[in-house]
C-alpha positions as CSV (number, residue, x, y, z in Angstrom):
1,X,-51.6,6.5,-29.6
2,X,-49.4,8.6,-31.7
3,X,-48.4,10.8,-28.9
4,X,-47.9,7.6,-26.4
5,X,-45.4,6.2,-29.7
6,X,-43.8,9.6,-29.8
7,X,-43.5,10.2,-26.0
8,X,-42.0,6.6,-26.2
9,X,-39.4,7.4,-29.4
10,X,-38.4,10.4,-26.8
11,X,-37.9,8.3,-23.9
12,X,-35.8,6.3,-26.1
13,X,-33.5,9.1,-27.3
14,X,-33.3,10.1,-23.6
15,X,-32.4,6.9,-22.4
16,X,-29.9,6.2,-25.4
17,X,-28.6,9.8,-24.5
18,X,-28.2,9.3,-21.1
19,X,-26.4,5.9,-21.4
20,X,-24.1,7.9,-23.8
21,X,-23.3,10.2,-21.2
22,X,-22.9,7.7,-18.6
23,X,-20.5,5.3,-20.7
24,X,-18.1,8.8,-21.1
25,X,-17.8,9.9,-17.5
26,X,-17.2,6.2,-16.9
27,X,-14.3,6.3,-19.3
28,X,-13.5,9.5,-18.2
29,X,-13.4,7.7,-14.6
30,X,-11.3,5.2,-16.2
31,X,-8.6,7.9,-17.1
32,X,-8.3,9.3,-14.2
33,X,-8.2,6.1,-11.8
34,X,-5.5,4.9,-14.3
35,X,-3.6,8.5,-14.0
36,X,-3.6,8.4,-10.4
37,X,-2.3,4.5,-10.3
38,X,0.5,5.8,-12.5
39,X,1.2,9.1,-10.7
40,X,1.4,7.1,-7.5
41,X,3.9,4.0,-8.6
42,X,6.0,7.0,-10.0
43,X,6.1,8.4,-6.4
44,X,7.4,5.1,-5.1
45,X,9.7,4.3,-7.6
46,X,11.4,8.5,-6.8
47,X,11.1,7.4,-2.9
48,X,12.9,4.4,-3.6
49,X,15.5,5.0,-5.8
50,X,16.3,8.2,-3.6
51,X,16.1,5.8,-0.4
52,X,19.1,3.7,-2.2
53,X,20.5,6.5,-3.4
54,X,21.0,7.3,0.4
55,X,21.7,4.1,2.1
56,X,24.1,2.6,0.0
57,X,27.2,4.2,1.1
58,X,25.9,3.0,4.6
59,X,25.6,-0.6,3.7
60,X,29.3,-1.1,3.7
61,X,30.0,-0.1,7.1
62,X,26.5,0.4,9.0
63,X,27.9,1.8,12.5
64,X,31.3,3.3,13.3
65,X,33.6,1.2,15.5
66,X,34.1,1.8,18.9
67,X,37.6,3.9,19.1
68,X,39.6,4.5,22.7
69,X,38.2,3.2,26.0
70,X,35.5,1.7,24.6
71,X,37.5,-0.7,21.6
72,X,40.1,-1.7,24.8
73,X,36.6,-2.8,27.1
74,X,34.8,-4.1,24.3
75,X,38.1,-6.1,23.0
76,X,38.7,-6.8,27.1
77,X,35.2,-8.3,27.3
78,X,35.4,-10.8,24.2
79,X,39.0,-12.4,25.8
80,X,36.7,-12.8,29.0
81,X,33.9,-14.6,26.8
82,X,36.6,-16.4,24.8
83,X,38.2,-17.8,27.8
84,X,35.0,-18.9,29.3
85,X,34.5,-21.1,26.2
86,X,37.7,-22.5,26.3
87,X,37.3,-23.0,29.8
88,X,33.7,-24.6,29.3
89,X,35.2,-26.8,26.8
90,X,38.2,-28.5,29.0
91,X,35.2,-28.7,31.7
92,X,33.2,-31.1,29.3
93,X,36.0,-32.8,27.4
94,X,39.1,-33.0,30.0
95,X,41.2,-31.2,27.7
96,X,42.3,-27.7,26.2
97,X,41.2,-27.3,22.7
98,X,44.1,-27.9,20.2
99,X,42.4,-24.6,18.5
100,X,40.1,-21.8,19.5
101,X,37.8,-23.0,16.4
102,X,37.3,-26.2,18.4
103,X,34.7,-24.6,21.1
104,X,32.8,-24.3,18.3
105,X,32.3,-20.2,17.8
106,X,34.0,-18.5,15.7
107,X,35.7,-15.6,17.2
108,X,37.9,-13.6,14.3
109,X,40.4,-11.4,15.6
110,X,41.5,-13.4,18.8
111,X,44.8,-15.4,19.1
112,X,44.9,-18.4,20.8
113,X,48.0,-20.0,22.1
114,X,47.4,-23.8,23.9
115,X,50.9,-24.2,26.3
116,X,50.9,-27.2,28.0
117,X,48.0,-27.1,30.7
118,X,47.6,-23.2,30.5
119,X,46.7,-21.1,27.5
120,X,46.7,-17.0,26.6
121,X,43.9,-15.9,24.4
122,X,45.2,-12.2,22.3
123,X,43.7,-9.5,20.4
124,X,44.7,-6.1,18.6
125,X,43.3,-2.8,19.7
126,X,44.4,0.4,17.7
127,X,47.6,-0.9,17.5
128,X,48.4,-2.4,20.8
129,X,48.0,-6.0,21.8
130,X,45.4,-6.8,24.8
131,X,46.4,-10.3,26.5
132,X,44.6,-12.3,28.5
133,X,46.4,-15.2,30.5
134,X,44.7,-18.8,32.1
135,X,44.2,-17.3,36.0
136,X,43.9,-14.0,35.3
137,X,41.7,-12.1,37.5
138,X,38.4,-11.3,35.3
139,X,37.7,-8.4,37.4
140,X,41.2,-7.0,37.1
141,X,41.6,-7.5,33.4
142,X,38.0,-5.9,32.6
143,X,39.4,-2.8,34.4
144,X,43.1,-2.7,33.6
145,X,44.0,0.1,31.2
């Protein structure tokens, strides 16, 4: 009996020892885990001030203009659209709009000028002015130069 009480004591101790040990590396696991969440919001905090860092002199103007040929068709092409709106809108209502805002788009950077039963829709391209007339040929303004 007195070795069953002491084998039992021993047990006891072990047991008490072990959980000891247990309740350490758990801490210890603790640490680390906590480390590592730390280490890894410091990494995306470095990524994301240096992603700012770099875009931000982008946000202002994202993608170069078009210069040259490209400006004088692009600029070409939004008279075309514009005149098909103004167009579309005499179709439904009878009547050229008073002003270009009346189609209902805005379209900055175009001129329009209502003459009587005609109209000329204008725009600026590095400097020279692009002009688009009612009865102009679409297919011989898109490729004028």
């Amino acid at each position: 009996m007195k070795n069953a009480l002491q084998q039992l004591v021993q047990q006891t101790a072990e047991s008490k020892a072990q959980t000891q040990a247990d309740v350490a590396q758990q801490a210890q696991r603790g640490h680390r885990q906590e480390r590592t969440r730390y280490t890894q919001a410091a990494v995306l905090l470095i990524v994301l001030v240096v992603s700012l860092v770099l875009a931000i002199p982008h946000w202002g103007h994202p993608f170069a203009p078009p210069v040259g040929e490209v400006a004088d068709q692009h600029a070409r092409r939004a008279l075309l659209f514009a005149s098909s709106l103004v167009d579309a809108y005499q179709k439904r209502t009878g009547a050229l709009p008073g002003t270009l805002s009346q189609v209902g788009v805005a379209l900055p950077g175009i001129d329009y000028e209502h003459i009587g039963d005609t109209y000329s829709l204008a725009t600026s391209v590095e400097g020279r002015t692009i002009s688009l007339n009612r009865g102009d040929d679409p297919s011989q303004f898109l490729h004028a130069r």
